[in-house]
PyMOL Python script that loads the backbone (N, CA, C, O; Angstrom):
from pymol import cmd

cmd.read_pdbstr("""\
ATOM      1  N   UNK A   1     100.115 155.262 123.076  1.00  0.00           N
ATOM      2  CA  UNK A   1     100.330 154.860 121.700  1.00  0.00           C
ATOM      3  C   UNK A   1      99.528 153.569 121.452  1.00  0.00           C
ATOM      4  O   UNK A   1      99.681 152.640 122.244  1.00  0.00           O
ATOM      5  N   UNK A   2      98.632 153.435 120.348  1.00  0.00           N
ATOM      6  CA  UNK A   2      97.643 152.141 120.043  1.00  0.00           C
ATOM      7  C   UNK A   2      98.715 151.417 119.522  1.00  0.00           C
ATOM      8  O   UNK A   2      99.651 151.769 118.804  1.00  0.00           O
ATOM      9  N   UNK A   3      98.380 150.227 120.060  1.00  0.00           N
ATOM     10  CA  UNK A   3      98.592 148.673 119.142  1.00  0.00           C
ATOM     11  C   UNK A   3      98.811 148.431 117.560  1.00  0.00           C
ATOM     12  O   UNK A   3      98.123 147.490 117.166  1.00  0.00           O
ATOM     13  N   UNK A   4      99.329 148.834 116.892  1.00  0.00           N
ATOM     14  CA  UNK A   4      99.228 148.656 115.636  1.00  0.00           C
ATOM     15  C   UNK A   4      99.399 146.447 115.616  1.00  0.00           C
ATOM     16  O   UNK A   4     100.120 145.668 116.239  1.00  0.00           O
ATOM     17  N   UNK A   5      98.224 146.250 114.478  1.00  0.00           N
ATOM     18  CA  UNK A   5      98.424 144.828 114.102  1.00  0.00           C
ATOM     19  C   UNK A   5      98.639 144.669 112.793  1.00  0.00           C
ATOM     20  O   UNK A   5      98.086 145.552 112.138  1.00  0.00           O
ATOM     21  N   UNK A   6      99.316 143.770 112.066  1.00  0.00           N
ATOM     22  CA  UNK A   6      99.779 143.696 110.630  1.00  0.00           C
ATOM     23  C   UNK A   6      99.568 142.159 110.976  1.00  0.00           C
ATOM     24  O   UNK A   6      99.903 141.485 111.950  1.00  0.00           O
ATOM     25  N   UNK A   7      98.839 141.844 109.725  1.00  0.00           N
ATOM     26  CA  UNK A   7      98.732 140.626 109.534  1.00  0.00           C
ATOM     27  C   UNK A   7      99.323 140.244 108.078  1.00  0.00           C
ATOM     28  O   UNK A   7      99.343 140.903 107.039  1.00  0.00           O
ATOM     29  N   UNK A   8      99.854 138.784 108.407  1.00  0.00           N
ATOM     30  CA  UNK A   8     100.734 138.458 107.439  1.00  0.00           C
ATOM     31  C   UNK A   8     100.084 137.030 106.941  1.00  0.00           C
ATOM     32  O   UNK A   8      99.269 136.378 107.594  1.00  0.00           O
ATOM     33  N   UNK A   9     100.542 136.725 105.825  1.00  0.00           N
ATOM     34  CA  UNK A   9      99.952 135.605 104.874  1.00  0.00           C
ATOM     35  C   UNK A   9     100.919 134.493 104.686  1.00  0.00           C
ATOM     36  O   UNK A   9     101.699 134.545 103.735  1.00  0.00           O
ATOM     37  N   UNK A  10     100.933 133.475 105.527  1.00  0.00           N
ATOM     38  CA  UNK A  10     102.248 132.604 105.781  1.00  0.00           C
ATOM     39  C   UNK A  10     101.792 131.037 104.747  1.00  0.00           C
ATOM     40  O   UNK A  10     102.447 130.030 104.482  1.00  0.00           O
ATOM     41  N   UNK A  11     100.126 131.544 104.318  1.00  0.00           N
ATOM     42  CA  UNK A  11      99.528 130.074 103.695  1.00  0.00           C
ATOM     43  C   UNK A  11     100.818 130.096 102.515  1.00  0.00           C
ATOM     44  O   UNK A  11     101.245 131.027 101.831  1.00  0.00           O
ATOM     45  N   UNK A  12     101.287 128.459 102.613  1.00  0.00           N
ATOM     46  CA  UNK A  12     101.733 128.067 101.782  1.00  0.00           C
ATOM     47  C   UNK A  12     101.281 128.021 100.205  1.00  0.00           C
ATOM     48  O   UNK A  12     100.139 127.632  99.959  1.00  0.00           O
ATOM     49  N   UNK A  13     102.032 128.356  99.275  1.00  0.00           N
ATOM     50  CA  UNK A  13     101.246 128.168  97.964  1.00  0.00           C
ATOM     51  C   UNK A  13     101.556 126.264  97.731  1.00  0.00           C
ATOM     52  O   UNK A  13     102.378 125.507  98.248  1.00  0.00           O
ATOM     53  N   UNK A  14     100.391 126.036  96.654  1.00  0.00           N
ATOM     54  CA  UNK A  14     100.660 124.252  96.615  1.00  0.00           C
ATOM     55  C   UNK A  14     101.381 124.608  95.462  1.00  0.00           C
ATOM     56  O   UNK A  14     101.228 125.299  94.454  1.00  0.00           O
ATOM     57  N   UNK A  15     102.640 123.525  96.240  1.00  0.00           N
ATOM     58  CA  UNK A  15     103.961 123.245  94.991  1.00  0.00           C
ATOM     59  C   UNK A  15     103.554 122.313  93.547  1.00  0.00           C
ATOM     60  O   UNK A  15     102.903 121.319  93.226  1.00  0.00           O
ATOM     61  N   UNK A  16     104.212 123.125  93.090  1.00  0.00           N
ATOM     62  CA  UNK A  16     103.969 122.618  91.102  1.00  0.00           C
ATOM     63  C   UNK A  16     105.173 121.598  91.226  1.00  0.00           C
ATOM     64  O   UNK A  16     106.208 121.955  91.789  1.00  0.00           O
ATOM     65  N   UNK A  17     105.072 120.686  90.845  1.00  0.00           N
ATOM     66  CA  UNK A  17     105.982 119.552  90.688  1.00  0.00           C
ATOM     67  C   UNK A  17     106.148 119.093  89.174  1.00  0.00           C
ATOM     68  O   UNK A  17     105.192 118.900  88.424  1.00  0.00           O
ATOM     69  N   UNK A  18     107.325 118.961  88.862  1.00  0.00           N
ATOM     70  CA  UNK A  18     108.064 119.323  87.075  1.00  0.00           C
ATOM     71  C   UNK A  18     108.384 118.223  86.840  1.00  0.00           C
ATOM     72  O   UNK A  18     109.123 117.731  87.693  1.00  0.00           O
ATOM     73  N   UNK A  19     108.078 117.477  85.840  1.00  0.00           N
ATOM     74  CA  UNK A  19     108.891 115.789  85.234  1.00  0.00           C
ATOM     75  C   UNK A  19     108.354 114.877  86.498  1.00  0.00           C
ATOM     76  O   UNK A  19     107.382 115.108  87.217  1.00  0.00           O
ATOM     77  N   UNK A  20     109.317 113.724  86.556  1.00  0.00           N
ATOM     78  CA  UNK A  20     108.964 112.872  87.729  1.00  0.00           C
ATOM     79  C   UNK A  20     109.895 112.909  88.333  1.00  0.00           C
ATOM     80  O   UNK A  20     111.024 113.260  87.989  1.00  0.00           O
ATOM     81  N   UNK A  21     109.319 112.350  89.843  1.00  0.00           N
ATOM     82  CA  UNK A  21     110.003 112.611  91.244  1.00  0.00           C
ATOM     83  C   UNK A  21     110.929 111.381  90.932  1.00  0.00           C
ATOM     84  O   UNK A  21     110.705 110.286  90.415  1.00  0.00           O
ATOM     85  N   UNK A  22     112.229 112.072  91.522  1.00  0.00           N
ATOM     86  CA  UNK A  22     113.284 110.694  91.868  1.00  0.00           C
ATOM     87  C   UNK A  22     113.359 110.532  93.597  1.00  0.00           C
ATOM     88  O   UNK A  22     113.882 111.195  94.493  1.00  0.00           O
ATOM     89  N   UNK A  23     112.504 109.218  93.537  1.00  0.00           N
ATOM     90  CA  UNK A  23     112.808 108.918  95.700  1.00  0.00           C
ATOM     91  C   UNK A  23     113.875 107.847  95.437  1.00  0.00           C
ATOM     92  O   UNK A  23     114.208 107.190  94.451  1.00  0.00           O
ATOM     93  N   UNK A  24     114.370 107.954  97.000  1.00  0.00           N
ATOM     94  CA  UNK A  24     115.132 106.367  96.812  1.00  0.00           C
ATOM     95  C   UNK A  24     114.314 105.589  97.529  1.00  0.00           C
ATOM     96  O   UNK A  24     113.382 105.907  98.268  1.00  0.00           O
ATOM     97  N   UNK A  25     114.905 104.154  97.143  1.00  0.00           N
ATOM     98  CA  UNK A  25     114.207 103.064  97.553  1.00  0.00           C
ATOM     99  C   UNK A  25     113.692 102.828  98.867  1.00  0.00           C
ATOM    100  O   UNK A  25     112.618 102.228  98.913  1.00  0.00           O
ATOM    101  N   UNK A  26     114.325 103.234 100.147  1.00  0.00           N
ATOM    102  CA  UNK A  26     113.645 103.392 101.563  1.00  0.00           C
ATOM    103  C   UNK A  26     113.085 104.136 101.644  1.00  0.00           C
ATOM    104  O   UNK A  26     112.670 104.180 102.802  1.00  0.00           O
ATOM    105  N   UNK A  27     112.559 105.250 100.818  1.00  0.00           N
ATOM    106  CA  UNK A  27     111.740 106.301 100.800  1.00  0.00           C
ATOM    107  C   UNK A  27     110.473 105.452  99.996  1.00  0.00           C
ATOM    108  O   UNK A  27     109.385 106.029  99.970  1.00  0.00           O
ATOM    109  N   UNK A  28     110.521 104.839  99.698  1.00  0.00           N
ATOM    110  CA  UNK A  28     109.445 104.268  98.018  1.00  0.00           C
ATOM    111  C   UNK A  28     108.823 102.615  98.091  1.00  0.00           C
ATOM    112  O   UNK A  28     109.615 101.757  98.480  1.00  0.00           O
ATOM    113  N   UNK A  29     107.979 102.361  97.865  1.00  0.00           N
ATOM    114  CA  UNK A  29     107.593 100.925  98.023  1.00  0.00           C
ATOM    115  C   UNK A  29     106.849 100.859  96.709  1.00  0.00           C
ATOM    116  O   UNK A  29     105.921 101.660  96.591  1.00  0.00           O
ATOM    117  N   UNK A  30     107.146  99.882  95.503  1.00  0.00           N
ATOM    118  CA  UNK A  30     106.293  99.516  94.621  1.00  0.00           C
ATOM    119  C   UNK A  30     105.489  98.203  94.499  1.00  0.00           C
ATOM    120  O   UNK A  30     106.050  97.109  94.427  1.00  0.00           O
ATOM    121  N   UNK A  31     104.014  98.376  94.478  1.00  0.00           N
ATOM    122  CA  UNK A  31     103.384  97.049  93.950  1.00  0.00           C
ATOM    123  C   UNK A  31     102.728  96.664  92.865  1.00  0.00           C
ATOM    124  O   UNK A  31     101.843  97.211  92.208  1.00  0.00           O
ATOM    125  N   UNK A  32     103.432  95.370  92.736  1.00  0.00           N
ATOM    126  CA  UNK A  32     102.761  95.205  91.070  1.00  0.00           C
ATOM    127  C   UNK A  32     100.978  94.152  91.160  1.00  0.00           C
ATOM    128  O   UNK A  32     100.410  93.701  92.155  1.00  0.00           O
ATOM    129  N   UNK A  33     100.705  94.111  90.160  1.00  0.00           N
ATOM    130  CA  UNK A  33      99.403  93.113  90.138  1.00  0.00           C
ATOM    131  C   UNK A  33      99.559  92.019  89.516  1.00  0.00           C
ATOM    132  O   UNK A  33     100.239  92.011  88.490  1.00  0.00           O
ATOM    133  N   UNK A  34      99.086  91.097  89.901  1.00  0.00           N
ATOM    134  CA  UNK A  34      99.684  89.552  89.402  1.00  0.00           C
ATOM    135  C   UNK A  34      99.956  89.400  88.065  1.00  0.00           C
ATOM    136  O   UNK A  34     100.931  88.755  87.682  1.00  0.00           O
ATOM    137  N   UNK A  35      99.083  90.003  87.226  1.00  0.00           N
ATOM    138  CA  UNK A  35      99.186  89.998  85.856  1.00  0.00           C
ATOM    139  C   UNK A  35      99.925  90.934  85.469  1.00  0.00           C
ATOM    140  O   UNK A  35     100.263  90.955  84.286  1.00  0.00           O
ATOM    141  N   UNK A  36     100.433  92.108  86.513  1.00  0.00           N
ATOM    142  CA  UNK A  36     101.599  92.614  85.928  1.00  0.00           C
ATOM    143  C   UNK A  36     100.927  94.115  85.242  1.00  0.00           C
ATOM    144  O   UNK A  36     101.662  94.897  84.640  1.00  0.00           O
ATOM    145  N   UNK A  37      99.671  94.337  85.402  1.00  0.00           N
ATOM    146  CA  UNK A  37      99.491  95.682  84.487  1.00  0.00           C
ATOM    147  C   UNK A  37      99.251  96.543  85.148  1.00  0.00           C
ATOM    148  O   UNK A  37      99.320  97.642  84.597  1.00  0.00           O
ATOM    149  N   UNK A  38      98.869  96.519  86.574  1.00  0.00           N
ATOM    150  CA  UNK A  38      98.528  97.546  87.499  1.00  0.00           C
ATOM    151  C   UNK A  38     100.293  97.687  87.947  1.00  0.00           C
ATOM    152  O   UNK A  38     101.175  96.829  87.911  1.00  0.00           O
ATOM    153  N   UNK A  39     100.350  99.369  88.432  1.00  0.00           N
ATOM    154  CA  UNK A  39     101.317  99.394  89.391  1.00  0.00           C
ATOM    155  C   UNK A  39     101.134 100.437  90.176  1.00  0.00           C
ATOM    156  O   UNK A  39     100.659 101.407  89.586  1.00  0.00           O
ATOM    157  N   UNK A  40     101.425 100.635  91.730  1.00  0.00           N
ATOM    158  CA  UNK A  40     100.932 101.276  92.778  1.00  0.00           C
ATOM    159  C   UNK A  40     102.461 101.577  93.160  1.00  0.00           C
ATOM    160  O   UNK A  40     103.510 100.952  93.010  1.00  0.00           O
ATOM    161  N   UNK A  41     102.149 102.701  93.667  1.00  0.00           N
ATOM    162  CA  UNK A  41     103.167 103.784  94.129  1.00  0.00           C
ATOM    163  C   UNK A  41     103.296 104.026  95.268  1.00  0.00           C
ATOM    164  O   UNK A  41     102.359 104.803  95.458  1.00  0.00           O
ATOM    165  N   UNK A  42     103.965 103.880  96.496  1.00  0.00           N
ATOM    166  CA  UNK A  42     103.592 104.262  97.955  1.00  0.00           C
ATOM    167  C   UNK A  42     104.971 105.234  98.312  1.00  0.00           C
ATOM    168  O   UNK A  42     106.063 105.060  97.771  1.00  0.00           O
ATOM    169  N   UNK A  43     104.705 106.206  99.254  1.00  0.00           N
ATOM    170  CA  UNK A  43     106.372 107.020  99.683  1.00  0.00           C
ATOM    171  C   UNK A  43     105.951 107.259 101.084  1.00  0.00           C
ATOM    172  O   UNK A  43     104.847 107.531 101.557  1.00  0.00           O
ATOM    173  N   UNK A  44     106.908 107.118 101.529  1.00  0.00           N
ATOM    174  CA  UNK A  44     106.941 107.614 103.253  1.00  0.00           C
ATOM    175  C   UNK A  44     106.119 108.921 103.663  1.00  0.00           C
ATOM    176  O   UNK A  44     106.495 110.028 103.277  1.00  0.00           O
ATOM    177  N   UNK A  45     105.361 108.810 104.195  1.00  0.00           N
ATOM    178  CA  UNK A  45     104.619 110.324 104.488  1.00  0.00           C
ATOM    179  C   UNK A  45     105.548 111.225 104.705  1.00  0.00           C
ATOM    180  O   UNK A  45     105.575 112.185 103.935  1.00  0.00           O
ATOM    181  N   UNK A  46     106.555 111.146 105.817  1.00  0.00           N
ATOM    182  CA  UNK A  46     107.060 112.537 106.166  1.00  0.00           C
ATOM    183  C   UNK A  46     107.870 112.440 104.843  1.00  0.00           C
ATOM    184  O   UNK A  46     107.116 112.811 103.943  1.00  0.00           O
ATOM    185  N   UNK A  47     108.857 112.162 104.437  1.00  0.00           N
ATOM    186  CA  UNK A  47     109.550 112.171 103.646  1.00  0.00           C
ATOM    187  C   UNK A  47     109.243 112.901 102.457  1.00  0.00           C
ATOM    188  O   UNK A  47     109.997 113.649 101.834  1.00  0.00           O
ATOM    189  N   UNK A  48     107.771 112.534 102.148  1.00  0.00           N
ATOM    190  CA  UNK A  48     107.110 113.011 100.765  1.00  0.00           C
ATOM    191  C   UNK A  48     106.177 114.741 101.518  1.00  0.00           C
ATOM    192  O   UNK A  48     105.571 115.479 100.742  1.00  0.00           O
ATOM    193  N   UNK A  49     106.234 114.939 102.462  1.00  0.00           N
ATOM    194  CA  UNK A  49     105.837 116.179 103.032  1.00  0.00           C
ATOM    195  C   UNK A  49     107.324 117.259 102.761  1.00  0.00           C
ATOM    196  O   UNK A  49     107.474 118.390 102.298  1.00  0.00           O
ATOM    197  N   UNK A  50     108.181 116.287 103.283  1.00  0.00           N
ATOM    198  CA  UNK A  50     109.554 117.164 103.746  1.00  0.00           C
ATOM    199  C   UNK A  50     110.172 118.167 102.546  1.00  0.00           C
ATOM    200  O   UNK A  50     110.672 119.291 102.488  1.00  0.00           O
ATOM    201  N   UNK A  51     109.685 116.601 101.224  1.00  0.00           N
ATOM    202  CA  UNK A  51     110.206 117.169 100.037  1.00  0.00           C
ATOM    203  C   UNK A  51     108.678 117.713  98.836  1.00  0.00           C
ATOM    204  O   UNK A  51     108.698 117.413  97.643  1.00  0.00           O
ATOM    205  N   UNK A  52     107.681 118.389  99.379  1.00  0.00           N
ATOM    206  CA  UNK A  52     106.625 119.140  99.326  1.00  0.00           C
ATOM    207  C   UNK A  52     105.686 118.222  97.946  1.00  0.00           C
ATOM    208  O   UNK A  52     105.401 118.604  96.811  1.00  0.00           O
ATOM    209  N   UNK A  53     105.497 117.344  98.421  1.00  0.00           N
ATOM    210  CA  UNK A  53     104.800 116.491  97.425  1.00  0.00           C
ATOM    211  C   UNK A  53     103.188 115.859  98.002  1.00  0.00           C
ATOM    212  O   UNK A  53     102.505 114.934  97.564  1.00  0.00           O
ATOM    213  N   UNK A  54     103.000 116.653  98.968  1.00  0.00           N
ATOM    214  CA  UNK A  54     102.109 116.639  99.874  1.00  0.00           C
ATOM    215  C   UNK A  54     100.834 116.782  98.600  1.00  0.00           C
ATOM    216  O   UNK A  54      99.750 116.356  98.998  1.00  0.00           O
ATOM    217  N   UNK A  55     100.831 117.179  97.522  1.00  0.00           N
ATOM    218  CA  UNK A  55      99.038 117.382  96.677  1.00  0.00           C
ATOM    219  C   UNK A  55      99.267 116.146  96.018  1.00  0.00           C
ATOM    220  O   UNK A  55      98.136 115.773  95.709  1.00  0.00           O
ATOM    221  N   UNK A  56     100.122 115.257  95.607  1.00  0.00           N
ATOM    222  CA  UNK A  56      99.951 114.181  94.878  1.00  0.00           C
ATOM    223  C   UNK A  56      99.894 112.833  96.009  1.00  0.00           C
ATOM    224  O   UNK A  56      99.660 111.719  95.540  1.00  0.00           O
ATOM    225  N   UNK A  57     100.041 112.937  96.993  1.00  0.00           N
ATOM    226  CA  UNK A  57      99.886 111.961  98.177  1.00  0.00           C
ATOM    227  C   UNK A  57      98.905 111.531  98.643  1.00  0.00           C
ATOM    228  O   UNK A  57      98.884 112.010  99.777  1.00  0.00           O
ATOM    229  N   UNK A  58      97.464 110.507  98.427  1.00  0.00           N
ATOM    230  CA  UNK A  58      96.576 109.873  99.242  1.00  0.00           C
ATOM    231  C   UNK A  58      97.057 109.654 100.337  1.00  0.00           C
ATOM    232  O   UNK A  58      98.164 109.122 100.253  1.00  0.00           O
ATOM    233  N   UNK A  59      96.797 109.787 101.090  1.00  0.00           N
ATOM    234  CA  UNK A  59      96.944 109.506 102.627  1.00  0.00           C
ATOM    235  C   UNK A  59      95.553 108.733 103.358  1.00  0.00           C
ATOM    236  O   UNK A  59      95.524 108.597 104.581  1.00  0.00           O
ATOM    237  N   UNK A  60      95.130 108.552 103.034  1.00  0.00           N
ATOM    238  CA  UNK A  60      94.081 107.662 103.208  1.00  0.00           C
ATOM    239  C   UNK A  60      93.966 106.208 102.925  1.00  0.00           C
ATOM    240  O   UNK A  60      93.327 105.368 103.559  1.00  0.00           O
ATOM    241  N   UNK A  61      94.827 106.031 101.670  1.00  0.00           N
ATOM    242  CA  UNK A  61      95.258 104.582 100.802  1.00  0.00           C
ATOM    243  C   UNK A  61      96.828 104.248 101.606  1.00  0.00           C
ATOM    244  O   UNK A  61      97.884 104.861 101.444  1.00  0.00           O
ATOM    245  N   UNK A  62      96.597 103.257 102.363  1.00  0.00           N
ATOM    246  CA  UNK A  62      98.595 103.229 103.325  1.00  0.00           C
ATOM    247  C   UNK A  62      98.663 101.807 102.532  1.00  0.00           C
ATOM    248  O   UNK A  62      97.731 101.186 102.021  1.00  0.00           O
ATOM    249  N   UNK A  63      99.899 101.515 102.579  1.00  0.00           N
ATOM    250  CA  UNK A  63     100.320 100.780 102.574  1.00  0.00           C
ATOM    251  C   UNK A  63      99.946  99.265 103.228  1.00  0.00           C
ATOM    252  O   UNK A  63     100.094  99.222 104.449  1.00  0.00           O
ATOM    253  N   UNK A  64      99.539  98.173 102.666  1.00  0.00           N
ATOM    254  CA  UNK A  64      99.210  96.979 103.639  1.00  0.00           C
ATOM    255  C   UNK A  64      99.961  96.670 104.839  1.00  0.00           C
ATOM    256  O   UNK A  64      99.530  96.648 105.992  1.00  0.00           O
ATOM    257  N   UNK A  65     101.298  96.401 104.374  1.00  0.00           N
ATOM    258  CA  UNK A  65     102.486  96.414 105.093  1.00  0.00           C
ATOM    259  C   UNK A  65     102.869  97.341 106.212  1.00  0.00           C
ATOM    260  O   UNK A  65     102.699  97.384 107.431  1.00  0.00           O
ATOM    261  N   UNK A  66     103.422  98.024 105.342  1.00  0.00           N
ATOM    262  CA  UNK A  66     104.090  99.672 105.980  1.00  0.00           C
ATOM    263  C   UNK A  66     103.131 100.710 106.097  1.00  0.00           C
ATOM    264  O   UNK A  66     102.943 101.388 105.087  1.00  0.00           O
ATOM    265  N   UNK A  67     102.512 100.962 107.079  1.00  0.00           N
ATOM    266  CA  UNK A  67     101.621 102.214 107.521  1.00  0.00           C
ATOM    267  C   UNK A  67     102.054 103.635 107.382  1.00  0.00           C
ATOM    268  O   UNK A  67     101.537 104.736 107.193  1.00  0.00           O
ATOM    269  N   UNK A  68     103.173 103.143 107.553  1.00  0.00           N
ATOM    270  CA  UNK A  68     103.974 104.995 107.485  1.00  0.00           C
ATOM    271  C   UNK A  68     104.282 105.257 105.941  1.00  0.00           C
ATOM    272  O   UNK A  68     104.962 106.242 105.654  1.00  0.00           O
ATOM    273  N   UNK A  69     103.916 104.606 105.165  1.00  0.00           N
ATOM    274  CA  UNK A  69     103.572 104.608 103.689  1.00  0.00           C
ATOM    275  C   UNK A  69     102.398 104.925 103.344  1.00  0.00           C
ATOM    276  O   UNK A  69     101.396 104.446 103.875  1.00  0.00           O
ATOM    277  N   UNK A  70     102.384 105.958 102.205  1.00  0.00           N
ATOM    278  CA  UNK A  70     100.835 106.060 101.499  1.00  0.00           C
ATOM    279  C   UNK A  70     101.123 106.311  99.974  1.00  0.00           C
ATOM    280  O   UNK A  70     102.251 106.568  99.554  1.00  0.00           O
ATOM    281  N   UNK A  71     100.070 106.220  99.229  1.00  0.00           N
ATOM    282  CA  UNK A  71     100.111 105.863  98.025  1.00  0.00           C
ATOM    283  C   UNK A  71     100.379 107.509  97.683  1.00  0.00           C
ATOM    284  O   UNK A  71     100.023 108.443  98.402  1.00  0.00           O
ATOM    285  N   UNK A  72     101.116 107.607  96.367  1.00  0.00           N
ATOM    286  CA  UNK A  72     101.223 108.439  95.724  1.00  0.00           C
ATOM    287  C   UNK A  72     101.043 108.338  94.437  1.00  0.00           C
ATOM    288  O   UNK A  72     101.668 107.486  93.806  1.00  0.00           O
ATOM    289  N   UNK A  73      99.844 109.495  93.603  1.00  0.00           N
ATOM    290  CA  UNK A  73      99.119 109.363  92.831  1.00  0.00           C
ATOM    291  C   UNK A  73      99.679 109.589  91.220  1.00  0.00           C
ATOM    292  O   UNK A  73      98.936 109.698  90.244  1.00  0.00           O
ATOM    293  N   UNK A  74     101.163 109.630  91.196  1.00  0.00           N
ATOM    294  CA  UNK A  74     101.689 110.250  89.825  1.00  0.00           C
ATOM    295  C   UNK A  74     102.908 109.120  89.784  1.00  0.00           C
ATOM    296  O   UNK A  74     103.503 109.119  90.862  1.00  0.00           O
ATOM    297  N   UNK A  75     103.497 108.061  88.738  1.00  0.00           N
ATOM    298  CA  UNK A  75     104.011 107.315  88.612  1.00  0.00           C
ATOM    299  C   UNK A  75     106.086 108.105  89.130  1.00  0.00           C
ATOM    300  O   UNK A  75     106.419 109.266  88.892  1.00  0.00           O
ATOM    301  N   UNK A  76     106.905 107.173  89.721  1.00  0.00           N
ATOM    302  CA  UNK A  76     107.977 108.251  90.054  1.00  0.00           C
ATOM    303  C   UNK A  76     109.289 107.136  89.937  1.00  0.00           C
ATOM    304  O   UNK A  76     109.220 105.910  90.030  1.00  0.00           O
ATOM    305  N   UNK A  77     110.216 107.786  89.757  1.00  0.00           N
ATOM    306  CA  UNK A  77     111.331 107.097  89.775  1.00  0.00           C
ATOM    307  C   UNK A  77     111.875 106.523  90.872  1.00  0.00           C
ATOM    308  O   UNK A  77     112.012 107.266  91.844  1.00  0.00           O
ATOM    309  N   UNK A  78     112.245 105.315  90.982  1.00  0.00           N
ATOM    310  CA  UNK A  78     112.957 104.504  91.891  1.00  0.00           C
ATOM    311  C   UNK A  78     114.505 104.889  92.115  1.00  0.00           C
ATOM    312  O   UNK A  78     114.996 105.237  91.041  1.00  0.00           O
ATOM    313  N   UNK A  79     115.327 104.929  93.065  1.00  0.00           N
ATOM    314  CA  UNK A  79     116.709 105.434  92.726  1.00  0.00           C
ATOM    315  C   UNK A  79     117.476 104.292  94.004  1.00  0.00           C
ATOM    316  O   UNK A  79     116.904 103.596  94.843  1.00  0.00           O
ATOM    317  N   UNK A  80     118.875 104.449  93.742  1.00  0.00           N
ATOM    318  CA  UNK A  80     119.284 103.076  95.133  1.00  0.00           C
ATOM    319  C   UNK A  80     119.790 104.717  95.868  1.00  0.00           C
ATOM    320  O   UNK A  80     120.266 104.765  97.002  1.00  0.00           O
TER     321      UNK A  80
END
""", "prot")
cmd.dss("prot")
cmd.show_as("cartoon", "prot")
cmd.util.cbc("prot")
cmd.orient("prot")
C-alpha cells in the first residue's frame, strides 16, 4: 500500500485588529517628547505576540531602557 501525503496549510492568517488595544501598564511603556507633542508607544514583545498584535509591532525600534520592549506602531490604551 503507497504512502499517501496530505499537506496542510497551518500559515497563520495576519490578525485584523478592531478600535484600540487595551494593555496594562506592565505590559506598556509610554514616552513623551519634551515639548509634549510626540508620543511613542512600546509593549512587551511576547506579550504583544501572545495577544496577536505581532503586524503593528517594530521590533527593531526597543525600548532605551527595557529591551524586552518594542515600539508599537498604532496609538493604544493604557489600563492599571
Amino acid at each position: 500500500m503507497p504512502a499517501q501525503i496530505k499537506f496542510v496549510d497551518n500559515a497563520e492568517k495576519e490578525p485584523v485588529i478592531k478600535g484600540t488595544p487595551r494593555i496594562p501598564k506592565q505590559f506598556s511603556k509610554k514616552m513623551v517628547s519634551m515639548d509634549g507633542t510626540t508620543v511613542v508607544y512600546y509593549i512587551h514583545k511576547e506579550w504583544g505576540y501572545k495577544h496577536r498584535l505581532w503586524p503593528v509591532m517594530d521590533m527593531f525600534n526597543l525600548h532605551p531602557v527595557y529591551p524586552e520592549f518594542c515600539e508599537i506602531k498604532i496609538p493604544i490604551e493604557r489600563i492599571d
